[in-house]
C-alpha positions as protocol buffer text, in pm:
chain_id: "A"
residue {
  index: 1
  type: UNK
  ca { x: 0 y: 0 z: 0 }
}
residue {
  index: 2
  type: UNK
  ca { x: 111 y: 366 z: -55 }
}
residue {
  index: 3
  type: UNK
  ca { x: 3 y: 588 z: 175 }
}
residue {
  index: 4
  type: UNK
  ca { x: -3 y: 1000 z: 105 }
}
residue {
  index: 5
  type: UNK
  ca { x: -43 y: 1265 z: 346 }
}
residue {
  index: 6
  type: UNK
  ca { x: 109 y: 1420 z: 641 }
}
residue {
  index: 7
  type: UNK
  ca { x: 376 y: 1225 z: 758 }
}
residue {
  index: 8
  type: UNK
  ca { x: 368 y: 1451 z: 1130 }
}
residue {
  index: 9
  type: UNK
  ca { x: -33 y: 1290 z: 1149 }
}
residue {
  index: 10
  type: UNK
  ca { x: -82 y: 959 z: 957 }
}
residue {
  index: 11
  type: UNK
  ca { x: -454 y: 912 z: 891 }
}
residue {
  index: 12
  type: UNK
  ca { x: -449 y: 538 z: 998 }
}
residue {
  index: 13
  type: UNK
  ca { x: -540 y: 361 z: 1344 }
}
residue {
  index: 14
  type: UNK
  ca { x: -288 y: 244 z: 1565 }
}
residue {
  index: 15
  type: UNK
  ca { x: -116 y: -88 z: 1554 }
}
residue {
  index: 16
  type: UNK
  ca { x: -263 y: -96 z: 1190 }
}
residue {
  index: 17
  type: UNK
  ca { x: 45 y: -134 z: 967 }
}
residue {
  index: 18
  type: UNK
  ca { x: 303 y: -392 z: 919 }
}
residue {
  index: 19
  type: UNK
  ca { x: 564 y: -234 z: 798 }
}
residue {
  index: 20
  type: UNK
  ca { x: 686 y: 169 z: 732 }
}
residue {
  index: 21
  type: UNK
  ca { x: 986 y: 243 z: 480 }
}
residue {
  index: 22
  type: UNK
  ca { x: 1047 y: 602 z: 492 }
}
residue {
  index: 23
  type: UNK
  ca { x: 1330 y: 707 z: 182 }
}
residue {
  index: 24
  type: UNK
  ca { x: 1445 y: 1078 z: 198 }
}
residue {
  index: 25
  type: UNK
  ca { x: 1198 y: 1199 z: 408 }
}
residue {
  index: 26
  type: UNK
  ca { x: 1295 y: 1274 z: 718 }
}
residue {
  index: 27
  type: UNK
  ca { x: 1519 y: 1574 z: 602 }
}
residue {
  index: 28
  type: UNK
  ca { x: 1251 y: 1742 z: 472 }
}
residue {
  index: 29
  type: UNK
  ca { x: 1019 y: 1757 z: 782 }
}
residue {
  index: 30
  type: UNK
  ca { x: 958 y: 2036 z: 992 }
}
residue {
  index: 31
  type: UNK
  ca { x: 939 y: 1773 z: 1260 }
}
residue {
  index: 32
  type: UNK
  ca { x: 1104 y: 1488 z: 1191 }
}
residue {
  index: 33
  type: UNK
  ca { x: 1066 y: 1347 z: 1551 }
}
residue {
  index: 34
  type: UNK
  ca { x: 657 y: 1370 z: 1544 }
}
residue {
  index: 35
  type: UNK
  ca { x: 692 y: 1120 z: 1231 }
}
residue {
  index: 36
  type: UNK
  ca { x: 896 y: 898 z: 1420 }
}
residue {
  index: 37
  type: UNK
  ca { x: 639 y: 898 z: 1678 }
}
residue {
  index: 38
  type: UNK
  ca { x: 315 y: 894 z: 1444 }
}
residue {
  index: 39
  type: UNK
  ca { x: 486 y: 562 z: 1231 }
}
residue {
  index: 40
  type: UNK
  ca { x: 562 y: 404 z: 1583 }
}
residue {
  index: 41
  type: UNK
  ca { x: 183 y: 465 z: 1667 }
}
residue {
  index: 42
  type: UNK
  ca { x: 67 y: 287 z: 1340 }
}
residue {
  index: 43
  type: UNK
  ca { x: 310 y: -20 z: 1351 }
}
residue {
  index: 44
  type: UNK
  ca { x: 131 y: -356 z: 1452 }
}
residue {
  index: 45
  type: UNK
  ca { x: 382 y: -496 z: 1777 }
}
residue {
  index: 46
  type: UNK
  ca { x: 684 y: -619 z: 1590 }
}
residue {
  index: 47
  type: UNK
  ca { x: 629 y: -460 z: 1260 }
}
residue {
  index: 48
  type: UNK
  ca { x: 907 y: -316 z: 1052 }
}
residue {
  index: 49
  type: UNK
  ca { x: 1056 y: 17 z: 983 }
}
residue {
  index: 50
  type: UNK
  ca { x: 1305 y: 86 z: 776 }
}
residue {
  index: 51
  type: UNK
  ca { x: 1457 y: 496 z: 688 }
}
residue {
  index: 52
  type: UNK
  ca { x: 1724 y: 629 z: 481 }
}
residue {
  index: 53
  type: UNK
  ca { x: 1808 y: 1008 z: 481 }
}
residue {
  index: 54
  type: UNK
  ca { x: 2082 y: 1249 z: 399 }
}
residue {
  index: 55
  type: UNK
  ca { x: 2320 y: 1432 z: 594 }
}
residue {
  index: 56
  type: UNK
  ca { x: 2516 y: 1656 z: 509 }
}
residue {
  index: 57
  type: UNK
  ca { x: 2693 y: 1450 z: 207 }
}
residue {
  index: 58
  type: UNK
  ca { x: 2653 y: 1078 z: 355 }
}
residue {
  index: 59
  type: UNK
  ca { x: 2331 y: 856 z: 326 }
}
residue {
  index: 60
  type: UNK
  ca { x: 2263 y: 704 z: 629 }
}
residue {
  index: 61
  type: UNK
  ca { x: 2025 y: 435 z: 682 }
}
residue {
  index: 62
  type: UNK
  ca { x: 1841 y: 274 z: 991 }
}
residue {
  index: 63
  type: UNK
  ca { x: 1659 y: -81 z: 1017 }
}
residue {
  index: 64
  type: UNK
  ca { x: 1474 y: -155 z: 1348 }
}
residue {
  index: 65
  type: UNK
  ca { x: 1175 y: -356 z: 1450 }
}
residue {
  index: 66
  type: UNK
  ca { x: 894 y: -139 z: 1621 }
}
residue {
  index: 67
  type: UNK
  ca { x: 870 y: 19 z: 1891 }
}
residue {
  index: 68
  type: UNK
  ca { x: 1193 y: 241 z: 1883 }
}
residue {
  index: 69
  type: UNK
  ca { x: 1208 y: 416 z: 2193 }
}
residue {
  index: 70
  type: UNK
  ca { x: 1225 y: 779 z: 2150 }
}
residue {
  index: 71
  type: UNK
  ca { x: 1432 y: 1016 z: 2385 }
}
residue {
  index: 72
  type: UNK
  ca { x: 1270 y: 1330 z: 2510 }
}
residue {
  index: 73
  type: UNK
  ca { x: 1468 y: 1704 z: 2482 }
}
């Protein structure tokens, strides 16, 4: 499935999705950590996310099974 919209409020229920990959996006958010948060909210327990994003001039890229624990500021 593709899904389009705001990436800061997915229009999906919680624990509804089996897997998020998110390519060259999170650069490009005003709020980068709210996405985080929002795909963690919509991944079933033990679902699949998978990122890659620039910085700088390296491509980084990040593989984890749900939930990743976010750290407050």
């Amino acid at each position: 499935m593709k899904l389009c919209g705001d990436a800061e409020n997915i229009p999906r229920r919680s624990e509804s999705i089996d897997a998020v990959i998110a390519i060259s996006l999170l650069e490009h958010l005003h709020n980068p950590r709210k996405c985080l948060q929002e795909i963690n909210r919509i991944l079933r327990n033990g679902g699949y996310q998978s990122y890659s994003y620039q910085t700088s001039k390296t491509l980084s890229r990040t593989t984890c099974n749900a939930p990743t624990t976010l750290a407050t500021t």
